[in-house]
C-alpha positions, 0 to 999 in steps of 0.5 A: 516498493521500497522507497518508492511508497514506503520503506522495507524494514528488516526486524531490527530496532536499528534499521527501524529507528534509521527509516523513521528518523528519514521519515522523520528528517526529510518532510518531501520524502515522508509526503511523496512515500505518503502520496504513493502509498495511497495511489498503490492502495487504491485498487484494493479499495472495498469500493473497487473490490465489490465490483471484481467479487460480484463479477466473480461470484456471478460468473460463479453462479452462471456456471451452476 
């Protein structure tokens, strides 16, 4: 989401240049983007992901 765990970047070296130089200039901002990025990856963690595909694959092989 933008600005709220990261930034959403067009494909263009200005724009791009202009997010790090933010990330770059204000250490508050680049440590709350970094804590809320890896709260909003957390789910799609391997260790959280195994249980929802064994669940998936059992259901799978139940209805065999």
């Amino acid at each position: 989401r933008d600005g709220a765990n990261g930034f959403f970047v067009e494909r263009d070296v200005d724009d791009i240049a202009a997010k790090l130089a933010k990330l770059r200039d204000d250490p508050d901002l680049r440590a709350r983007l970094g804590r809320a990025a890896r709260i909003s990856v957390e789910p799609w963690d391997w260790k959280h992901q195994a249980t929802c595909y064994d669940t998936m694959f059992r259901a799978i092989l139940k209805e065999r």
